[in-house]
N, C-alpha and C positions, 0 to 999 in steps of 0.2 A: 504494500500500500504506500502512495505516495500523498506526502503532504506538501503544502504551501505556506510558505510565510513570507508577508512584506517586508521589505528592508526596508530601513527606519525610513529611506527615503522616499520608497513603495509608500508604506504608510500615511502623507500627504493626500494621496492619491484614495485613500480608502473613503474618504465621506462623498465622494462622486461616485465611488463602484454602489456605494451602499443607495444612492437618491437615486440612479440609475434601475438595480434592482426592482425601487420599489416603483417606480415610474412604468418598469414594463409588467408589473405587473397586473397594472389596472388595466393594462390594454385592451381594449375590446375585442374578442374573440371573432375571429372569421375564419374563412371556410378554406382549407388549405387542402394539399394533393398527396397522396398516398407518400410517405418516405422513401427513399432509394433503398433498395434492396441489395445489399453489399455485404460481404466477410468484410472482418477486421483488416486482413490479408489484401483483400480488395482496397479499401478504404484509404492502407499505406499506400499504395502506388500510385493509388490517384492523386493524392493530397500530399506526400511527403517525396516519392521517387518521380513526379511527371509523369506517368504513365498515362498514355489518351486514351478516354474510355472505350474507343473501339477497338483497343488490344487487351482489354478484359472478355471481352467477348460474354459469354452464356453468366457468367460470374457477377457482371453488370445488372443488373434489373432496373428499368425507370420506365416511372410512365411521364405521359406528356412530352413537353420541349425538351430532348436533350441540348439542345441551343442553351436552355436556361441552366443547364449542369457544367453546359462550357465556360459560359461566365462568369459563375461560379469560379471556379476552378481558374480561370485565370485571373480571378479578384486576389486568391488567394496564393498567387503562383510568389515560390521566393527568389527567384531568377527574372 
């Protein structure tokens, strides 16, 4: 099990993580689309190794726009 702690400098930072929390949590509920259907396994390659999801192949599951999984993924790209 891993834990977190802020560095005291981190710590600064904690009364906006906390008003942000509570900020989404009042959000109004809406109507969202099935989760992507991925292994863990999966998940690294896309998100940590670049892997493009159509060299997951069968391992992949999404519905709707994979357009919108591209964007994603290159919102989050570290390169």
């Amino acid at each position: 099990m891993f834990f977190y702690e802020l560095t005291e400098w981190g710590h600064d930072l904690e009364p906006i993580l906390v008003h942000l929390s509570r900020w989404g949590r009042q959000s109004p509920l809406r109507e969202t689309t099935t989760p992507l259907g991925i292994d863990s396994a999966g998940l690294k390659a896309l998100v940590i190794d670049g892997t493009p999801p159509v060299r997951l192949g069968e391992r992949l599951k999404t519905t709707g726009d994979r357009a919108v999984l591209q964007r994603l993924l290159d919102a989050i790209a570290t390169e």
